[in-house]
ZAMARGU-4260 file (C-alpha; in steps of 0.2 Angstrom, whole numbers, plus 5000, padded with zeros to 4 digits):
<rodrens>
0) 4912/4957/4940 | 4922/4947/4926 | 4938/4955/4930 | 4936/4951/4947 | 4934/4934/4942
5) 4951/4934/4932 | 4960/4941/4948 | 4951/4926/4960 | 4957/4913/4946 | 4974/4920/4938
10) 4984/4912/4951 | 4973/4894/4947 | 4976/4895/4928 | 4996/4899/4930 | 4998/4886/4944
15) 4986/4873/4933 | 4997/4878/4916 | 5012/4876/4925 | 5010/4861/4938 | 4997/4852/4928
20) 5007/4852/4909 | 5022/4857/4915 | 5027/4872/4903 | 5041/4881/4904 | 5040/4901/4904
25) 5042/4901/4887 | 5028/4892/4883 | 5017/4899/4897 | 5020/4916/4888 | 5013/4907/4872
30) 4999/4900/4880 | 4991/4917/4887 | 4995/4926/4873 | 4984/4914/4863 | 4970/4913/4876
35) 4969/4932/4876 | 4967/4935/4860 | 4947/4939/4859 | 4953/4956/4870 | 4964/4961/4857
40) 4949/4962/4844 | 4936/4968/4855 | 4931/4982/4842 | 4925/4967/4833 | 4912/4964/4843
45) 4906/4979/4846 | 4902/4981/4827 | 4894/4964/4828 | 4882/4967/4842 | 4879/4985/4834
50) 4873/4979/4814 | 4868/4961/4821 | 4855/4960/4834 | 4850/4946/4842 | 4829/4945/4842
55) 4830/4962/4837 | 4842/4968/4853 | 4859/4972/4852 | 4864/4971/4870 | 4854/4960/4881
60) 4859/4944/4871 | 4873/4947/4868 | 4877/4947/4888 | 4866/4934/4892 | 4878/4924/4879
65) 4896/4932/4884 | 4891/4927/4902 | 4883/4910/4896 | 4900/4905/4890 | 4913/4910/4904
70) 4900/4898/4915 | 4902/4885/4904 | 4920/4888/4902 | 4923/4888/4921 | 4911/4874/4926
75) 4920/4864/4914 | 4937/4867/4918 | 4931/4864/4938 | 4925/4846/4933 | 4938/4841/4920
80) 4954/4829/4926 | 4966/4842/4915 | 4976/4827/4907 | 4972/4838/4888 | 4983/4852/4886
85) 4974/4855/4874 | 4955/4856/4878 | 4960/4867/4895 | 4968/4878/4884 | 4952/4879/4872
90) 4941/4882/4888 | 4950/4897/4895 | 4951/4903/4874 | 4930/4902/4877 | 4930/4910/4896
95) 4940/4927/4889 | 4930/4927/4874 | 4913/4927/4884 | 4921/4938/4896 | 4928/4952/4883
100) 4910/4951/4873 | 4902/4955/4890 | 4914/4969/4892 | 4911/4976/4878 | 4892/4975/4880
105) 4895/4982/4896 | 4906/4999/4889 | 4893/5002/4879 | 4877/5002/4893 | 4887/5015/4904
110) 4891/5025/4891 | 4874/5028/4885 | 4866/5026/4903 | 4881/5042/4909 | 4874/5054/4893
115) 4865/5065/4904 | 4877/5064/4919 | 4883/5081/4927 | 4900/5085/4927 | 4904/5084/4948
120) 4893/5067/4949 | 4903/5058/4934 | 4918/5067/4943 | 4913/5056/4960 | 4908/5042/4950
125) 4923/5036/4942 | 4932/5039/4957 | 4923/5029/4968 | 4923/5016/4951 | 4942/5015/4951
130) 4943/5013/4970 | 4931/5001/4973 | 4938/4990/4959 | 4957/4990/4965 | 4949/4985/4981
135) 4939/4972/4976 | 4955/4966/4967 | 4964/4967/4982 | 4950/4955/4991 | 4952/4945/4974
140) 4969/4943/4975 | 4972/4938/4994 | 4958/4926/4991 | 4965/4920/4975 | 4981/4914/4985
145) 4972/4909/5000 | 4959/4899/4994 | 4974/4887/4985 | 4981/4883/5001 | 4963/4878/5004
150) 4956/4870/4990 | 4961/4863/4973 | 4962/4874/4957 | 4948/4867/4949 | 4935/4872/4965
155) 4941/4890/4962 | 4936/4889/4946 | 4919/4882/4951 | 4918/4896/4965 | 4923/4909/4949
160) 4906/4903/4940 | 4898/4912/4954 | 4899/4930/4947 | 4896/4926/4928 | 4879/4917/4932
165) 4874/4935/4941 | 4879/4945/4927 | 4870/4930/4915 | 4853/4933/4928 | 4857/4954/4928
170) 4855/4953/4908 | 4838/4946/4911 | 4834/4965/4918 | 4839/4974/4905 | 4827/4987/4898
175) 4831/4988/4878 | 4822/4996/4865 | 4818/4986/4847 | 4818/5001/4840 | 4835/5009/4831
180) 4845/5016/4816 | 4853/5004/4808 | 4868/5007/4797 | 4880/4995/4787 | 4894/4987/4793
185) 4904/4996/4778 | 4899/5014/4783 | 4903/5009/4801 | 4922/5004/4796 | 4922/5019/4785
190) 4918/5030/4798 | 4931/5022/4812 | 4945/5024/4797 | 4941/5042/4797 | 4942/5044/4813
195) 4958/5035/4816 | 4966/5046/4799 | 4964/5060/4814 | 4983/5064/4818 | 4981/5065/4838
200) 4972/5048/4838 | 4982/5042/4828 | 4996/5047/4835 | 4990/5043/4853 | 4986/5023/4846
205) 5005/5021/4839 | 5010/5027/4858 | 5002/5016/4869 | 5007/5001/4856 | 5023/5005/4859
210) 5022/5008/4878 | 5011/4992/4880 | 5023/4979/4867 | 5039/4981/4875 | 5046/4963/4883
215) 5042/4959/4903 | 5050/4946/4912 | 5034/4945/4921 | 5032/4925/4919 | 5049/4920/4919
220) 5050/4928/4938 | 5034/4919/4943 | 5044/4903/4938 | 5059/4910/4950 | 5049/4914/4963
225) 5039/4900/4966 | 5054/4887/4959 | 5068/4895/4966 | 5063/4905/4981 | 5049/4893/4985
230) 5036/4906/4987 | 5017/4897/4992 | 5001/4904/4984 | 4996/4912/4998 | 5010/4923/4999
235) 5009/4928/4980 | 4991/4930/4982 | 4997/4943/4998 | 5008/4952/4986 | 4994/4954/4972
240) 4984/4962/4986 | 4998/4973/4991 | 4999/4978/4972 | 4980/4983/4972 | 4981/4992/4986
245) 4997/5002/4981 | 4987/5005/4963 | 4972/5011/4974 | 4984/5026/4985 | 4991/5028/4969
250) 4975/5034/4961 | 4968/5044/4975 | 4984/5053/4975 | 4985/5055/4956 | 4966/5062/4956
255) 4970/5074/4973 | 4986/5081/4967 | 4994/5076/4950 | 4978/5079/4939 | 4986/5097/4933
260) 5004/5092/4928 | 5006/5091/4909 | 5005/5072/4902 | 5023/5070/4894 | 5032/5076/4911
265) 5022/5066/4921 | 5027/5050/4908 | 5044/5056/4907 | 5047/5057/4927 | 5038/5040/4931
270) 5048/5032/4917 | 5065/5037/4925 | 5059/5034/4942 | 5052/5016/4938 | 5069/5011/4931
275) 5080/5006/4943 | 5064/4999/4953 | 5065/4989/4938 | 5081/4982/4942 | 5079/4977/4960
280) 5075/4958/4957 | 5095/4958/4954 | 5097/4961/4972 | 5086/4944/4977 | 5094/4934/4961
285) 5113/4938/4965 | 5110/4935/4984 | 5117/4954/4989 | 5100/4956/5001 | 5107/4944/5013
290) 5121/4956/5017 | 5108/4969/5021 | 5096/4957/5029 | 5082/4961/5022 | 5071/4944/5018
295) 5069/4939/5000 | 5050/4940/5004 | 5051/4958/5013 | 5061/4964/4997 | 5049/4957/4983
300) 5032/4962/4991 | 5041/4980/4994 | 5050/4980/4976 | 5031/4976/4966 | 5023/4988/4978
305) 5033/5002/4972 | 5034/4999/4956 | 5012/4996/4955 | 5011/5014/4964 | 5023/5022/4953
310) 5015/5011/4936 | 4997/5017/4938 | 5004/5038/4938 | 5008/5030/4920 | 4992/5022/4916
315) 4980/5036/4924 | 4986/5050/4911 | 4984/5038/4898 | 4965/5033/4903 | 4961/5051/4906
320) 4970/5057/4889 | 4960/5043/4880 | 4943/5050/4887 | 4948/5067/4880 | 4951/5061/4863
325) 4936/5051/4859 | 4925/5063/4850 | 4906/5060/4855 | 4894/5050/4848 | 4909/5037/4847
330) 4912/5034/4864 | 4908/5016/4865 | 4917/5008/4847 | 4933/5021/4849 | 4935/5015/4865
335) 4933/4996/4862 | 4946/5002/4847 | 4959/5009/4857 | 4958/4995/4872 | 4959/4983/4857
340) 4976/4991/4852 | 4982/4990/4869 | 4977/4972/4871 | 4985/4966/4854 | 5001/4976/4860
345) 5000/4964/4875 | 5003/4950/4867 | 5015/4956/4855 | 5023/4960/4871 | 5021/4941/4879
350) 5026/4934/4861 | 5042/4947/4863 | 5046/4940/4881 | 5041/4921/4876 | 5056/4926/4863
355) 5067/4932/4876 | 5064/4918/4888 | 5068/4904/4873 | 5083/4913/4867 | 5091/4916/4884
360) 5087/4899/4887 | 5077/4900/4901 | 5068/4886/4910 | 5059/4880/4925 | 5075/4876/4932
365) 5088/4884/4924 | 5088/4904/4930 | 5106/4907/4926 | 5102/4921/4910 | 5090/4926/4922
370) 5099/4944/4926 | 5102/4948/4908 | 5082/4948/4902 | 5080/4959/4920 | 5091/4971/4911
375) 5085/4969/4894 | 5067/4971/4899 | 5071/4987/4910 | 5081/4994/4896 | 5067/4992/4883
380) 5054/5001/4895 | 5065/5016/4891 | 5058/5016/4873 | 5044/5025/4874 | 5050/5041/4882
385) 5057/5044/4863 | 5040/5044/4857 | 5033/5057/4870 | 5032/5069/4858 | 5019/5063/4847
390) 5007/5064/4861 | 4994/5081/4858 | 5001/5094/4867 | 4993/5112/4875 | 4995/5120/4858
395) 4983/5106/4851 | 4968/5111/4862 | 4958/5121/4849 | 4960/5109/4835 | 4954/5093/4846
400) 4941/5102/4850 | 4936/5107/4833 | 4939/5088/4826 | 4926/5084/4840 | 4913/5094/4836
405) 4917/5089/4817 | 4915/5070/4819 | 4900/5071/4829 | 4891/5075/4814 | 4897/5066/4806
410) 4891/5049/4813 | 4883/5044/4830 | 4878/5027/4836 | 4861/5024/4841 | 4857/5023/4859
415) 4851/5010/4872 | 4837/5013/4883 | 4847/5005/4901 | 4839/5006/4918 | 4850/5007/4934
420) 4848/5010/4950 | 4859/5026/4946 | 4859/5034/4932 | 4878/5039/4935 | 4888/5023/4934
425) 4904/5028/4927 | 4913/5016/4915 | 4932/5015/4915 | 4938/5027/4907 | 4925/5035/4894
430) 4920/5045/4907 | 4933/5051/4915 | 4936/5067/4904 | 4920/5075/4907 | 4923/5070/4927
435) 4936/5080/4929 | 4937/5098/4918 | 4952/5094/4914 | 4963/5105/4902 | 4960/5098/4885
440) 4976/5091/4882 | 4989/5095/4896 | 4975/5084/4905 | 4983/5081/4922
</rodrens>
């Protein structure tokens, strides 16, 4: 529900950062790296609600709280006039805060309330999960465009409070036991760094750094777009949609035909595909569409949808090769670990284009080194492909399995009693390995 909130107000907080304060890209990069930050140390909090319960409960507080403060956040940024930088920046810093405690919280209910999942439920489960949710962020996303030809910013933000307060009243419900093995946050950290010593996950956390922390001139083309090409909120909120939806057919396609292709050929081939799709905002900036009569509108909204269907090939083997290699018993804080590696590698990667942006001297209004960060950006998404080989391969099967069934005697996480209507919820991606019998390694 928190995500879907995030979708309805990203547009709102962009529009509010850019119209409001008047930052340049540069600066806007700055500013969401900062705000993000909690979702970078998740695995923090996971330790925390682990060793420190609250009234003797280590979840249900911990949401009711989480979800307490991404209401407050939003009703306050709804009522404020937005003349602080400042203070709005400190109330979106609280709304991701509560939102990736809750999250975390969340991971660690449907990972213990799956245990005792078969394999072809969990296998339905997570898809349905991962469909349902790009749809719901396609319905987000129009919305979030729509509703600001509509209304201000700051009534989306009070229509966002909506969905916290019902994860804040479903925390309420939540049947926890009192009763647990408690263990130090010292032998905790200890085991983690064991675990991470593990040369595949090891290997497979240096990977998805470097995949995530390459530069994006994501931000400095909303600037174009909407500056430049005059694009309205509705229309970007059409082309989030279309994104959603291509990430949707791109998933049903992944899991109906793709799932039995080994992981570094699938990355290698999206990688070289995805390139020059990389390169076609050149076509809009340097005016060579008009020749072919194709709209600049028509041409963007094609351009992002190809790229999003082509993208999520990449980001599916990675969530179902992550599943694979968390042993068990660790599901819950290895997971938290690895989406806190992906997250910092975020904003290293925003810091990286806020650096690119500043250096090219790039504005609001002047796009002129525009077509040189394109190409620097596309050039840089090459990277990666250099580093496939650190991924586990076929060959590793046997000894990921025998690390698995090493580390879960080692140490296992106490488990919470949670009550659902179905007992198969499947989170994102923990699940997903036991879903889909998929060869060990070669995955897909």
């Amino acid at each position: 529900m928190l995500q879907g909130v995030e979708v309805l107000c990203n547009l709102s907080i962009i529009y509010l950062l850019k119209d409001n304060y008047h930052l340049h890209p540069a600066s806007l990069s700055i500013v969401m790296c900062f705000i993000k930050i909690p979702w970078s140390i998740k695995l923090v909090w996971a330790v925390i609600s682990d060793n420190y319960p609250i009234f003797g409960y280590r979840r249900k507080y911990y949401l009711l709280l989480g979800s307490f403060l991404c209401i407050l956040s939003l009703i306050c940024l709804g009522l404020i006039t937005h003349n602080n930088l400042f203070i709005t920046i400190l109330l979106l810093f609280i709304y991701f805060f509560g939102s990736s405690l809750c999250n975390v919280i969340g991971e660690a209910q449907v990972v213990e309330s799956n245990r005792n999942c078969s394999i072809n439920c969990s296998a339905r489960n997570v898809s349905l999960f991962f469909a349902f949710r790009k749809l719901s962020f396609a319905i987000m996303s129009y919305l979030s465009g729509y509703l600001l030809l509509l209304i201000s910013k700051k009534h989306i933000f009070l229509i966002g409070s909506f969905l916290p307060i019902c994860v804040f009243t479903s925390g309420f419900f939540i049947i926890e036991k009192r009763n647990y093995t408690k263990s130090s946050i010292k032998e905790q950290i200890k085991c983690i760094y064991s675990i991470i010593k593990l040369s595949y996950l090891k290997n497979f956390i240096i990977f998805i750094f470097i995949m995530m922390s390459t530069p994006s001139c994501g931000n400095t083309l909303f600037f174009y777009i909407t500056n430049e090409l005059k694009f309205t909120p509705n229309l970007l909120g059409k082309m989030a949609m279309f994104q959603s939806l291509a990430s949707f057919i791109s998933i049903i396609s992944y899991m109906l035909f793709f799932t039995k292709i080994d992981i570094r050929k699938l990355l290698l081939y999206s990688t070289i595909i995805i390139t020059p799709f990389c390169l076609l905002p050149l076509v809009v900036i340097k005016k060579v569409n008009y020749f072919l009569f194709i709209p600049n509108t028509l041409f963007f909204i094609t351009d992002t949808v190809l790229i999003e269907f082509i993208a999520e090939f990449q980001t599916m083997p990675i969530l179902v090769l992550c599943s694979r290699l968390i042993p068990e018993g660790f599901e819950s804080t290895i997971y938290s670990l690895l989406l806190s590696a992906n997250n910092f590698a975020s904003i290293i990667s925003s810091f990286l284009s806020s650096l690119l942006t500043y250096s090219l001297n790039i504005t609001s209004t002047n796009f002129t080194n525009l077509p040189y960060m394109i190409i620097i950006c596309c050039l840089t998404n090459i990277i990666p492909i250099f580093f496939l080989y650190i991924l586990p391969n076929h060959s590793q099967k046997k000894n990921l399995q025998h690390s698995n069934s090493h580390t879960q005697n080692y140490y296992s996480y106490p488990s919470t009693d949670y009550i659902s209507s179905q007992k198969s919820d499947s989170s994102e991606i923990t699940k997903f390995s036991t879903d889909m019998q998929i060869d060990d390694i070669t995955l897909q």
